[in-house]
TORKOL-4160 file (C-alpha; in steps of 0.2 Angstrom, whole numbers, padded with zeros to 4 digits, m for minus):
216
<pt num="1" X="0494" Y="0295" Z="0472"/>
<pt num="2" X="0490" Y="0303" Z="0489"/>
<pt num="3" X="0493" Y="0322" Z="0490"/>
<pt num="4" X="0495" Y="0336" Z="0502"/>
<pt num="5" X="0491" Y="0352" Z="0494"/>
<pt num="6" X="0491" Y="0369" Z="0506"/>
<pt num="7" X="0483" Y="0385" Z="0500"/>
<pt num="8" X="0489" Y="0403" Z="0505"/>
<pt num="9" X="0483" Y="0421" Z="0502"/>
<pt num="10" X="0479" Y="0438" Z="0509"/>
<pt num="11" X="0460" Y="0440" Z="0518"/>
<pt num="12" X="0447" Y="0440" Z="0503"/>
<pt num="13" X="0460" Y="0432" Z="0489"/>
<pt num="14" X="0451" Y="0415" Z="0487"/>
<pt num="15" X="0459" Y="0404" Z="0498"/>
<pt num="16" X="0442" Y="0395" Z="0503"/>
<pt num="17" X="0436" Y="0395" Z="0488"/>
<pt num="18" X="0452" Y="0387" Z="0478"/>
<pt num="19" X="0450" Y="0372" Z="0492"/>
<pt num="20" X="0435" Y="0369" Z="0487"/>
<pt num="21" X="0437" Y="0366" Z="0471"/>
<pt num="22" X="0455" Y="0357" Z="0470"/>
<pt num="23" X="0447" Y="0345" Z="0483"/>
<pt num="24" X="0434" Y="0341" Z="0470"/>
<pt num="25" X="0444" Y="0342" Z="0456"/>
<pt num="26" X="0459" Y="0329" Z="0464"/>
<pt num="27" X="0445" Y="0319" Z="0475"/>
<pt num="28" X="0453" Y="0325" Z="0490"/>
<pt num="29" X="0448" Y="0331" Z="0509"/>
<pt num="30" X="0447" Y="0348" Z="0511"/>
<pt num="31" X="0452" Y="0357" Z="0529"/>
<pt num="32" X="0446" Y="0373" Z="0529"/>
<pt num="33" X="0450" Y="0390" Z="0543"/>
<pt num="34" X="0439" Y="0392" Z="0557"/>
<pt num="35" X="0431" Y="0410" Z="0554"/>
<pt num="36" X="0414" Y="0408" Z="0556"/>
<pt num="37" X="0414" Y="0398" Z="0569"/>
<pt num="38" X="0429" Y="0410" Z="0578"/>
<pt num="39" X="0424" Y="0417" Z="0595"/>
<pt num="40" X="0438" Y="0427" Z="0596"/>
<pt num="41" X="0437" Y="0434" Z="0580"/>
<pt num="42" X="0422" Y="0447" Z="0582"/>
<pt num="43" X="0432" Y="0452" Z="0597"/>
<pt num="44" X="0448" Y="0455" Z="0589"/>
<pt num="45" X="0439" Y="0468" Z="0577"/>
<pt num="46" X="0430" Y="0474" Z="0591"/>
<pt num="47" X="0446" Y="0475" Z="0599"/>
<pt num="48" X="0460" Y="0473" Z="0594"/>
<pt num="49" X="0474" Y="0478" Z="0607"/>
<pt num="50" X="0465" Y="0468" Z="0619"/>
<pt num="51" X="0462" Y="0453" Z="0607"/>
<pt num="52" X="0476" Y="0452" Z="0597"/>
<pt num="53" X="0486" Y="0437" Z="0606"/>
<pt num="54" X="0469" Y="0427" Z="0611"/>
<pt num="55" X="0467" Y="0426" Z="0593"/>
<pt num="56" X="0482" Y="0420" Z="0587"/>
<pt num="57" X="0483" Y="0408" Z="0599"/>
<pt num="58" X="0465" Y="0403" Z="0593"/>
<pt num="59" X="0471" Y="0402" Z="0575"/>
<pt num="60" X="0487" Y="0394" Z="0579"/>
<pt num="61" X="0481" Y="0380" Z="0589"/>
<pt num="62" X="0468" Y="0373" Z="0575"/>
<pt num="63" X="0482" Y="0375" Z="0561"/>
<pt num="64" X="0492" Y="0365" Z="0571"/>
<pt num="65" X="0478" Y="0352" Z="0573"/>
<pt num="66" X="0473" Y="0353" Z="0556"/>
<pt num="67" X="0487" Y="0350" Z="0547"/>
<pt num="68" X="0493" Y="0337" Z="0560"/>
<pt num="69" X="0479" Y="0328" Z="0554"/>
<pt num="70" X="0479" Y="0331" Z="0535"/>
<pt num="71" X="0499" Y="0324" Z="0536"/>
<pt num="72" X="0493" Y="0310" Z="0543"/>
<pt num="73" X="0478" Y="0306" Z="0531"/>
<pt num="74" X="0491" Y="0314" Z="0516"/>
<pt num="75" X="0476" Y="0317" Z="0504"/>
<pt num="76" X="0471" Y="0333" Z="0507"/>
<pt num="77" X="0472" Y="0352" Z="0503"/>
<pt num="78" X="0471" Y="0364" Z="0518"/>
<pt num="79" X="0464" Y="0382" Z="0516"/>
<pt num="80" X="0479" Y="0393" Z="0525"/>
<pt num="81" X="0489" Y="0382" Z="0536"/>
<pt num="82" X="0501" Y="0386" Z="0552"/>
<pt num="83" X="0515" Y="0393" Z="0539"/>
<pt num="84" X="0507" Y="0409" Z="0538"/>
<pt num="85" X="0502" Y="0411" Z="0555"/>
<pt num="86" X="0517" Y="0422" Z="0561"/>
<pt num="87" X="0515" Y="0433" Z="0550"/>
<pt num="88" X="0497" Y="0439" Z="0555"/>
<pt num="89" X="0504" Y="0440" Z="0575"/>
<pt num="90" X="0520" Y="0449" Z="0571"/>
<pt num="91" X="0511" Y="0461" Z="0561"/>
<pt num="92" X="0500" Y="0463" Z="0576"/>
<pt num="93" X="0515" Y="0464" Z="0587"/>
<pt num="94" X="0523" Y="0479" Z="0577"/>
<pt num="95" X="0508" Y="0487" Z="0579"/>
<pt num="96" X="0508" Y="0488" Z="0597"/>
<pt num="97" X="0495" Y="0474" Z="0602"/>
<pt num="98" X="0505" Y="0463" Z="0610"/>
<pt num="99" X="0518" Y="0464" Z="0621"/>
<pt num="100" X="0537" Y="0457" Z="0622"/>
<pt num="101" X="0533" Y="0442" Z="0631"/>
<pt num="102" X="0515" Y="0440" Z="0622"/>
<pt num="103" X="0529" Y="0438" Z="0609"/>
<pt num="104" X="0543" Y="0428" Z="0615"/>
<pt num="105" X="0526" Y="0417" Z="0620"/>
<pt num="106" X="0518" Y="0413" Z="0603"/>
<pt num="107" X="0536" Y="0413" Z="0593"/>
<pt num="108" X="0542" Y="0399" Z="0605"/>
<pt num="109" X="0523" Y="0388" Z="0606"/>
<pt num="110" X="0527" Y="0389" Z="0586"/>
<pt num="111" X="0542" Y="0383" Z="0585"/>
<pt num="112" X="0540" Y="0367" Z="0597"/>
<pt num="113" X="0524" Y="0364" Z="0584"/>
<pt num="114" X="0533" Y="0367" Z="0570"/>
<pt num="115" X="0547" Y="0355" Z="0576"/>
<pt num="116" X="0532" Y="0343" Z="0582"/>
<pt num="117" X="0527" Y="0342" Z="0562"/>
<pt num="118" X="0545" Y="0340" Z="0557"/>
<pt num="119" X="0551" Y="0325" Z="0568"/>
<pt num="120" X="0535" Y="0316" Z="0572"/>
<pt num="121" X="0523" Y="0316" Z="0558"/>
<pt num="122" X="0520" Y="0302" Z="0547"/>
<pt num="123" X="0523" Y="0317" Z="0534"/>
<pt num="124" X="0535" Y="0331" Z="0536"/>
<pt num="125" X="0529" Y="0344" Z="0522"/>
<pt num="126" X="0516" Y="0350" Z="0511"/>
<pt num="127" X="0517" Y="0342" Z="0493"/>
<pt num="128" X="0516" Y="0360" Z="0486"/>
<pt num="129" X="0510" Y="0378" Z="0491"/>
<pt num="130" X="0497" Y="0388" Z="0479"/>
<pt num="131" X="0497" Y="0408" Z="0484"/>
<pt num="132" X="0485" Y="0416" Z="0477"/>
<pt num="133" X="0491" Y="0434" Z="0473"/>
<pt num="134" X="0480" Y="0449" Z="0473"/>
<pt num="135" X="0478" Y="0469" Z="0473"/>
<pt num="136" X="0472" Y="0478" Z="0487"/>
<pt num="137" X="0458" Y="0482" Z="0476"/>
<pt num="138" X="0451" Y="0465" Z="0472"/>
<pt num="139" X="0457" Y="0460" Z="0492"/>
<pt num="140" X="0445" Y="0475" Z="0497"/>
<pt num="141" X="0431" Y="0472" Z="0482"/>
<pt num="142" X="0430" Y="0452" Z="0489"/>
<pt num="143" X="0431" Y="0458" Z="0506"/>
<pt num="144" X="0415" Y="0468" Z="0503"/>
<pt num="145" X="0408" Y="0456" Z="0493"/>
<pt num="146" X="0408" Y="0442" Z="0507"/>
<pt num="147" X="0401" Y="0454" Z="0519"/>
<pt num="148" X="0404" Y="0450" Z="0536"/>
<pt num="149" X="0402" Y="0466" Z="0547"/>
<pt num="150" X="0418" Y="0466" Z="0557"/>
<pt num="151" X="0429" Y="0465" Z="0542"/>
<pt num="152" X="0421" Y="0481" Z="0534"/>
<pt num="153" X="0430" Y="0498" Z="0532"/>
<pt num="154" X="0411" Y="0506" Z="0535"/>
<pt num="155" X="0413" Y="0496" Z="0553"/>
<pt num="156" X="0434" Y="0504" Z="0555"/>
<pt num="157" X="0439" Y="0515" Z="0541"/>
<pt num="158" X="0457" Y="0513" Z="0551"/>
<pt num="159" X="0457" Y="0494" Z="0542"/>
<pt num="160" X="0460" Y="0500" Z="0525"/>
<pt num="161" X="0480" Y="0504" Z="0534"/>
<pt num="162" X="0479" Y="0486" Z="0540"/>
<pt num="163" X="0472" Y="0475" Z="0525"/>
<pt num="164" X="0486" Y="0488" Z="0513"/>
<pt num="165" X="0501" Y="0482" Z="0527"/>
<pt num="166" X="0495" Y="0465" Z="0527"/>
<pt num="167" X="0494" Y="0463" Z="0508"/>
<pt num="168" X="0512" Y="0470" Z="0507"/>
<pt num="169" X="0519" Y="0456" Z="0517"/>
<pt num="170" X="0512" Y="0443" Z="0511"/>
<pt num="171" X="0523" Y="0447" Z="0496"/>
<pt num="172" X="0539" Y="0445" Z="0504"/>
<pt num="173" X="0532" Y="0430" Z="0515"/>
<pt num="174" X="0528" Y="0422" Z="0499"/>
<pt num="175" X="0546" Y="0423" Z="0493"/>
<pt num="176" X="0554" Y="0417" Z="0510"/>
<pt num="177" X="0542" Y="0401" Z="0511"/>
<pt num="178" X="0554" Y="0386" Z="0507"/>
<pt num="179" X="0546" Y="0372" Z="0515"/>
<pt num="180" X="0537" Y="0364" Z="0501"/>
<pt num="181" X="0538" Y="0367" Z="0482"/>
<pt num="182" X="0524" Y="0385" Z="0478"/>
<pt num="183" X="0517" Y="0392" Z="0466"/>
<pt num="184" X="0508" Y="0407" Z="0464"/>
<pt num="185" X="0492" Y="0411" Z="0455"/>
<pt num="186" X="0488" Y="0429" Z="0449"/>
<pt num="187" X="0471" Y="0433" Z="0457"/>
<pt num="188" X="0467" Y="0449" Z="0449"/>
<pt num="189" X="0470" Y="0441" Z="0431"/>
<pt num="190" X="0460" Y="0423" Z="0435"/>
<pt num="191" X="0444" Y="0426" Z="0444"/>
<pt num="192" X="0441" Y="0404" Z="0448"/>
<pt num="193" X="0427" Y="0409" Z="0459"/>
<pt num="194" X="0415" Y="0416" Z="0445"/>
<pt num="195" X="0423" Y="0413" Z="0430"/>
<pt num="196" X="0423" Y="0395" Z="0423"/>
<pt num="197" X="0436" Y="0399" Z="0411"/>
<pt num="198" X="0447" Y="0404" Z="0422"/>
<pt num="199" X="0442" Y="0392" Z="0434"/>
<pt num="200" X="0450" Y="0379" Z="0420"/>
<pt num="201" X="0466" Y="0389" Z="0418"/>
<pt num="202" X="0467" Y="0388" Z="0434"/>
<pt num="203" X="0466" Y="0370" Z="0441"/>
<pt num="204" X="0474" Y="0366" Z="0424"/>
<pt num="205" X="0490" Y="0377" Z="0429"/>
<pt num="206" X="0491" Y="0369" Z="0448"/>
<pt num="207" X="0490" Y="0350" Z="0438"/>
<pt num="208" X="0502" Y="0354" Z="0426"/>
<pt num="209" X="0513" Y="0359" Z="0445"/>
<pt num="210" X="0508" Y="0342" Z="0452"/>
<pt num="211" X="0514" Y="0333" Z="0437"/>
<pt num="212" X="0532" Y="0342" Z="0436"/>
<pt num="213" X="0533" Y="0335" Z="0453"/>
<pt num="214" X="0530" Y="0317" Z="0451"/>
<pt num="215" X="0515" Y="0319" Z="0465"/>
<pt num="216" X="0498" Y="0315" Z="0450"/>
């Protein structure tokens, strides 16, 4: 049975990793986030009052093809899709880098895509969501760990205000997210990128989801 699986997930949480191995575990195509292959996102860091827009724009436009794509081919699990993107740019917005009509830009652009996924794609919604849910702590040990300069408090100490804002909301984005079944996973308890125990518990407890839903 064909499936579409999207993963979610603050920065450092997993995400990329957890694509990997559910596409290997369920024999399915992985789409993964442009990041290091991301013009703009060096520049954003660099600056990001002047960035801050270009960026999401970036971001938006190749969640928008990636997921066009893996609801056509429905068999596929998609590391951070275009359901998450407004809540990086308003966050941004709040912040003071970008402008009313920056705004009233993007949120419209979003909603002809979303309305694009809705009505003309061969699949209208992800088969289920797995968020991976962590502490600013492991969100900033992981962050280190990967160790790309830009995202490093030693490169902005002022980052440590964004990455604790942007870990809050992705709590209360994960509760208003209704448009596929979600689970969550607890990423400070199940470490699946080291650990293969937890690894099992896991992939075992996203199966176990896939089955209560008819979709394996």
């Amino acid at each position: 049975m064909e499936i579409l699986i999207i993963t979610s997930g603050t920065i450092g949480s997993g995400k990329s990793s957890l694509t990997t191995l559910l596409a290997k575990e369920l024999k399915t195509q992985a789409f993964y986030e442009s990041v290091d292959d991301n013009p703009v996102l060096p520049l954003f860091y660099s600056d990001p009052q002047q960035y801050a827009f270009l960026l999401q724009i970036f971001f938006l436009n190749t969640r928008f093809a990636s997921i066009k794509k893996a609801l056509k081919d429905d068999n596929n699990v998609l590391d951070r899709s275009i359901y998450e993107d407004s809540l990086f740019f308003h966050m941004n917005a709040e912040m003071g880098r970008a402008t009313e009509t920056e705004v009233e830009v993007y949120d419209k652009l979003l909603e002809n895509m979303l309305e694009e996924i809705q009505y003309a794609a061969p699949k209208k919604a992800p088969d289920l969501l797995v968020h991976i849910e962590v502490s600013l702590e492991t969100m900033l040990k992981r962050i280190k760990k990967r160790g790309r300069n830009y995202e490093q408090l030693t490169y902005d100490e002022t980052l440590f205000d964004y990455y604790k804002e942007l870990n809050e909301r992705y709590k209360k984005w994960y509760e208003d997210y209704d448009y596929s079944p979600k689970m969550k996973i607890n990423g400070d308890k199940y470490d699946f990128m080291e650990n293969e125990q937890d690894r099992e518990i896991v992939l075992n407890d996203i199966k176990e989801k896939l089955q209560e839903l008819g979709r394996i």
